[in-house]
C-alpha positions in Angstrom: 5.3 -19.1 -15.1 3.3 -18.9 -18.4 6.6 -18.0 -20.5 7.9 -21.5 -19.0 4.4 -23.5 -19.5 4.5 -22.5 -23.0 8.3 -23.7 -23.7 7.6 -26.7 -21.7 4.1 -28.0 -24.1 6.3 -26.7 -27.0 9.4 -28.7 -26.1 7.0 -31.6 -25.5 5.3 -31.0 -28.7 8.5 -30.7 -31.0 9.9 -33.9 -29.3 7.2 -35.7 -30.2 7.3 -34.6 -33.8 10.7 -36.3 -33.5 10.2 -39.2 -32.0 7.2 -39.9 -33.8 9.2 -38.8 -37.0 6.4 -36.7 -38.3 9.3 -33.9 -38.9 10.5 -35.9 -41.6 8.9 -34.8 -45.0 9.4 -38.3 -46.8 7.3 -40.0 -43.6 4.2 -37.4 -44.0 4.2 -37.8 -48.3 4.3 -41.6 -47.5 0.9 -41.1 -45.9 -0.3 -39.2 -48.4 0.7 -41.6 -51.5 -2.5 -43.5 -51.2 -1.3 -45.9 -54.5 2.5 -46.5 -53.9 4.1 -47.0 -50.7 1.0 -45.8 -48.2 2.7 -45.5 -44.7 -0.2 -45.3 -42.0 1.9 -44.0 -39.1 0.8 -40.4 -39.5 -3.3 -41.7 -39.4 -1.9 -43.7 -35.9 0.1 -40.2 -34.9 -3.4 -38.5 -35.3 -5.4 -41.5 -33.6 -2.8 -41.2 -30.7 -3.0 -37.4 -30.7 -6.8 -37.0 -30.6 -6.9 -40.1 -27.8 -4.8 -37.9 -26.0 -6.7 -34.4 -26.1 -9.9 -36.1 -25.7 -10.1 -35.9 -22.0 -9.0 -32.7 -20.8 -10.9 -30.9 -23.9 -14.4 -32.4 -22.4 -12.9 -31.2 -19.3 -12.5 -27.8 -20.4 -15.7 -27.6 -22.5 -17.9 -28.2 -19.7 -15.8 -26.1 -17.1 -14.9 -23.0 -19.4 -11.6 -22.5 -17.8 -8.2 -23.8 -17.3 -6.5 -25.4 -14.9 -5.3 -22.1 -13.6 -8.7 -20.8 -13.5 -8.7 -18.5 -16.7 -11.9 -18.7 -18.9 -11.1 -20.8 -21.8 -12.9 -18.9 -25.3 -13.4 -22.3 -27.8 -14.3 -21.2 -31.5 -18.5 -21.4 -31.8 -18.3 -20.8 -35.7 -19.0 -23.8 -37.7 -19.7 -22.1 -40.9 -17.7 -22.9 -44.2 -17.1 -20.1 -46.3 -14.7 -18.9 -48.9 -11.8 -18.6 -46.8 -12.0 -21.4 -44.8 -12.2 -23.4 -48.6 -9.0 -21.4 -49.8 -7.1 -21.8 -46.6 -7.8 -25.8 -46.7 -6.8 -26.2 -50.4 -3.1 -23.6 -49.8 -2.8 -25.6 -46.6 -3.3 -29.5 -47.9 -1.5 -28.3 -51.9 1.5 -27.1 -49.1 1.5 -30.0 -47.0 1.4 -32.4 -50.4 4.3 -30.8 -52.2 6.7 -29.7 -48.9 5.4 -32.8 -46.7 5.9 -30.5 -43.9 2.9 -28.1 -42.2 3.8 -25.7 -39.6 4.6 -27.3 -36.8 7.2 -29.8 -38.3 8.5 -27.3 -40.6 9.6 -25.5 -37.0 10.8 -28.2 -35.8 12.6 -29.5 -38.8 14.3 -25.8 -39.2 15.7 -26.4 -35.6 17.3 -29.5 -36.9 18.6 -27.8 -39.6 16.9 -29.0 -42.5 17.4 -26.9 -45.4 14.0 -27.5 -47.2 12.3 -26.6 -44.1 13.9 -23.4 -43.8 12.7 -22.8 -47.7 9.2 -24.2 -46.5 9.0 -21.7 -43.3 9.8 -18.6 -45.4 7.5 -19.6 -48.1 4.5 -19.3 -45.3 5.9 -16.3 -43.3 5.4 -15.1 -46.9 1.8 -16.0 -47.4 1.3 -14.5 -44.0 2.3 -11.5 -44.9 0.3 -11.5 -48.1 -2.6 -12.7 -46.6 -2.7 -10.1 -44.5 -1.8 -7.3 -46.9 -5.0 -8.5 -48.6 -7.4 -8.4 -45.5 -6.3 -5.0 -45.1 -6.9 -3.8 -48.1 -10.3 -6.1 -48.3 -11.4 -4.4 -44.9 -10.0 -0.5 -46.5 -12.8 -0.7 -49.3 
């Protein structure tokens, strides 16, 4: 049942990437060209998104579980660090060059998109560096 709840939220998820046309790279760097062609629909996109996640994630805050009664753990951290600084700027410089971040990137590789299969190696690859790092960061 969880294998099928999770492909279910992902199909709903990556369909409305698609509809919403946030897999396209050229809509996502339209949003970020502040002082050409500014298209807003991403900012509505994120409006829509956080409208919709408001509710149940009061819900779940105040009842600590889910709906199928497993205790929900919600970050507590609210520090900003060094990594949380780094990670921000690799994630935004990404997101302005490729237009795509993770989620679209996957969803764009499904659809065949050849710069998103360019985009999703290029961040398996930091992956893996970033975690050839930590452990060599956590050996010393």
């Amino acid at each position: 049942m969880r294998l099928l709840t999770a492909l279910l939220a992902g199909l709903i998820f990556g369909f409305g990437l698609i509809i919403s046309g946030m897999a396209n790279p050229a809509k996502v760097l339209g949003f970020l060209d502040l002082f050409g062609r500014w298209d807003p629909s991403l900012a509505l996109v994120m409006l829509g998104a956080i409208a919709a996640a408001f509710a149940p994630m009061q819900w779940i805050q105040r009842s600590g579980h889910t709906l199928r009664g497993k205790p929900v753990t919600l970050p507590v951290t609210r520090q900003i660090d060094r990594r949380l600084i780094v990670g921000s700027l690799l994630f935004g410089t990404g997101w302005g060059i490729a237009g795509f971040c993770p989620g679209p990137a996957l969803v764009a590789v499904g659809a065949g998109m050849p710069q998103a299969f360019v985009f999703v190696l290029a961040m398996l690859a930091g992956m893996f560096l970033l975690q050839l790092y930590e452990r060599r960061v956590s050996a010393r």
